[in-house]
N, C-alpha and C positions, 0 to 999 in steps of 0.2 A: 504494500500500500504506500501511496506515494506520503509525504508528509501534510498535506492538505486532507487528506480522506479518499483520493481520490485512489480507485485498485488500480496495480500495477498489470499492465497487458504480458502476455509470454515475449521473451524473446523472439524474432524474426531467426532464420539461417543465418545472415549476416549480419546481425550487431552484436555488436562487444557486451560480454557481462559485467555488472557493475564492477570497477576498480575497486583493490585490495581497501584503498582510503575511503569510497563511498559506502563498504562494509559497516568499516569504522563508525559512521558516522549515524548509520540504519542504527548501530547498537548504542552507540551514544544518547541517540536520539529516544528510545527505549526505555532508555533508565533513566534519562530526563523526565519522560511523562510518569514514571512510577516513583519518585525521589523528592521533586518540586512543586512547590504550593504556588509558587511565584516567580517569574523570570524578565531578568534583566538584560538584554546583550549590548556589548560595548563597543561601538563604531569611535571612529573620527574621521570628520565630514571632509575638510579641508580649510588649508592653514588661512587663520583671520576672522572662519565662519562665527556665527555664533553657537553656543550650547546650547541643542533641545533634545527635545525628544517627539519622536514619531507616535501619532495615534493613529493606531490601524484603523482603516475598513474590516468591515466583519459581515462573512460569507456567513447564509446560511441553506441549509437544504428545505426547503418548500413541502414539507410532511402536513399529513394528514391533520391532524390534532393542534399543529402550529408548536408542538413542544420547544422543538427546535431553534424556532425563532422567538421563540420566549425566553429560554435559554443563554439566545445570543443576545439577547437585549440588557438581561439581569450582565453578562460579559462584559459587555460595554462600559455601563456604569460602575462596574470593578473596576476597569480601566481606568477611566475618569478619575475615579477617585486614585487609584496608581500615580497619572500623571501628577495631578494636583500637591501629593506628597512629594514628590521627585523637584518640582520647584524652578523647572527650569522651564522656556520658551516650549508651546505645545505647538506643534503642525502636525496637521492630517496626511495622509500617505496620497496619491497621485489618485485620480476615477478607479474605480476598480476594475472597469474595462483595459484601462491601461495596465494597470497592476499585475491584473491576472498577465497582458500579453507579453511582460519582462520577470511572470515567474515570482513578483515580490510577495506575493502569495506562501509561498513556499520556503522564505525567509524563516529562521529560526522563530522569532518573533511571533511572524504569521501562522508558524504548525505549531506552535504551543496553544496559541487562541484557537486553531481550527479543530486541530486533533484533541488536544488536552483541554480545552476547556477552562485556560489558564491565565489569569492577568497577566499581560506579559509587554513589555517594553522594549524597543531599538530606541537606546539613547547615542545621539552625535554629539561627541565633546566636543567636535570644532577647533583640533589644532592639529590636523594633519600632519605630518612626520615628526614636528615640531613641539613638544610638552609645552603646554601654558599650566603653571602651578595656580593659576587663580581659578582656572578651570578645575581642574584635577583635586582642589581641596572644595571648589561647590559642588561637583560631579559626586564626592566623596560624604560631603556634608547631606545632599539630595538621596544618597543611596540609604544611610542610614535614617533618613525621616521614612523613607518608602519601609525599614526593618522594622520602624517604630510605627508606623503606621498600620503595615501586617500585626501586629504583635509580640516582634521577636526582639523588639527593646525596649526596654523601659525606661526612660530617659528626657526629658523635654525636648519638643522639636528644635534644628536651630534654623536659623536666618541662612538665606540663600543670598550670598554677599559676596563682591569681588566680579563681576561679572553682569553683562546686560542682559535682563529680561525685560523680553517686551510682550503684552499683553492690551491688544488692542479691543478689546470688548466682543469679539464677533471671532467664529470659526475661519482659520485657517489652513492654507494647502498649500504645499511646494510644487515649486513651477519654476521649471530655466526658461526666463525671460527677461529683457528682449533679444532676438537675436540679430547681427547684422545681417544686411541683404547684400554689404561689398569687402573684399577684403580689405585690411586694414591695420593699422596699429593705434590701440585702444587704450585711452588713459583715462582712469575712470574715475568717476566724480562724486561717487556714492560709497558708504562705508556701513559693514556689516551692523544692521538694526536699524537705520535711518528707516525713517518713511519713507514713501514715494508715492507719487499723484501721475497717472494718464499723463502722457504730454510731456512730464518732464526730462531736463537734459539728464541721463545716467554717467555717460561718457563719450570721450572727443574722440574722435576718429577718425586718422589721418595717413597720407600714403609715408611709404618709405623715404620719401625726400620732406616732408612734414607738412603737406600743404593738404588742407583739405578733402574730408572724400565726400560727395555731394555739401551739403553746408558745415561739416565738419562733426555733428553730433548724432548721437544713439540715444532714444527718448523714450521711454517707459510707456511702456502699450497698457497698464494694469494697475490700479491700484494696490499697493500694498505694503511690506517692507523688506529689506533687505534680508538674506539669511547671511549670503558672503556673495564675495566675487571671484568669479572664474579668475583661474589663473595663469599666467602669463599676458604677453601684449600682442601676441601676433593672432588676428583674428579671419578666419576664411567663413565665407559665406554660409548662412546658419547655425553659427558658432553663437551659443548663449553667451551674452556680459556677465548675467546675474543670475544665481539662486537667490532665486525671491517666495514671499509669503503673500499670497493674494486669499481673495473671499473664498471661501468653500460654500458651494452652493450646490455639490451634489450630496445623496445621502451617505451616511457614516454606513448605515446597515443595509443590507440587500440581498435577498437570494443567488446563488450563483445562477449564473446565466444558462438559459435552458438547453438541456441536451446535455451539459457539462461533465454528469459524471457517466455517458454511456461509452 
């Protein structure tokens, strides 16, 4: 069974059997759901971003009785209440149309909440290769409210300090936007947590001899904020500036898509 719930098909004649490591990981993944009340996994996004944490979308199977989606819903608001203790910036994961179509579904994360039935979190510290200690003692500070929160300390919460949270009153989603339409060399004008409004300039954008490429600038298609900026300066044609946090307007919860599991 796949880690979504989804049955595994036989083998064809010609493809390869799961590698010695993907073993590994069927049985990892095994005694994770028989061992864990709660799960955490540890990313980092890329260097400059901010720290959050992802709030999944949550598949459910379309049964008779609706258990299931009653089930996922009680899910949900474990989560909720998960992030909230963790303390750090919340975004929503991509449509789950898209999700499903790059597999994020089947994210560790994702097959704790599908399979297990398991609060479960992908937090981004946001300093890719690079340790930020400011990061890494709220990262640390957030983990144990989340153990105090479970009930596995007893302890007063503390302050999530040293770092930007931004909470702008209304659901959001990650989204690489905007993207250039010319190649280019890209200096950008915006910094990880800034707002941003429709319309405005993000970043200059100029050829290799530094003269302008069309009036010179890259301008936010989307309200929202910054999460970080893409990195480096050399930019080719549908190359995101920015991970950005925009409105989420699709739903959090939803049936997997029909035909899905046949």
């Amino acid at each position: 069974m796949w880690p979504d719930g989804k049955p595994e098909k036989p083998l064809g004649l010609d493809e390869d059997p799961p590698t010695p490591l993907e073993v590994t990981y069927k049985k990892l993944f095994a005694r994770m759901l028989t061992s864990a009340d709660y799960h955490i996994d540890y990313h980092n996004a890329w260097t400059g971003s901010l720290s959050f944490a992802f709030q999944d979308r949550m598949l459910y199977r379309q049964d008779a009785d609706g258990k299931d989606k009653a089930d996922a819903e009680a899910l949900v608001a474990r989560q909720v209440e998960m992030l909230r203790a963790y303390g750090h910036t919340v975004i929503c994961e991509m449509p789950s149309a898209t999700m499903i179509d790059e597999d994020l579904h089947r994210s560790t994360s994702g097959a704790m909440l599908y399979v297990g039935r398991k609060p479960s979190l992908t937090v981004e510290l946001g300093t890719g290769d690079m340790p930020d200690l400011a990061i890494v003692r709220a990262a640390a500070a957030g983990t144990r409210n989340v153990l105090r929160w479970a009930g596995m300390l007893d302890s007063p919460v503390e302050p999530i300090d040293g770092i930007r949270v931004v909470a702008p009153g209304y659901p959001v989603r990650r989204c690489q936007t905007p993207r250039v339409k010319e190649a280019g060399v890209v200096h950008h004008l915006v910094e990880a947590g800034d707002t941003v409004q429709t319309g405005q300039p993000v970043a200059e954008l100029r050829d290799i001899w530094g003269r302008p490429v069309g009036d010179g600038y890259v301008y936010a298609e989307m309200d929202g904020f910054v999460i970080g900026r893409s990195h480096g300066i050399f930019y080719y044609p549908g190359d995101a500036v920015l991970g950005m946090a925009v409105r989420n307007t699709e739903p959090i919860l939803e049936p997997y898509p029909e035909g899905y599991f046949k």
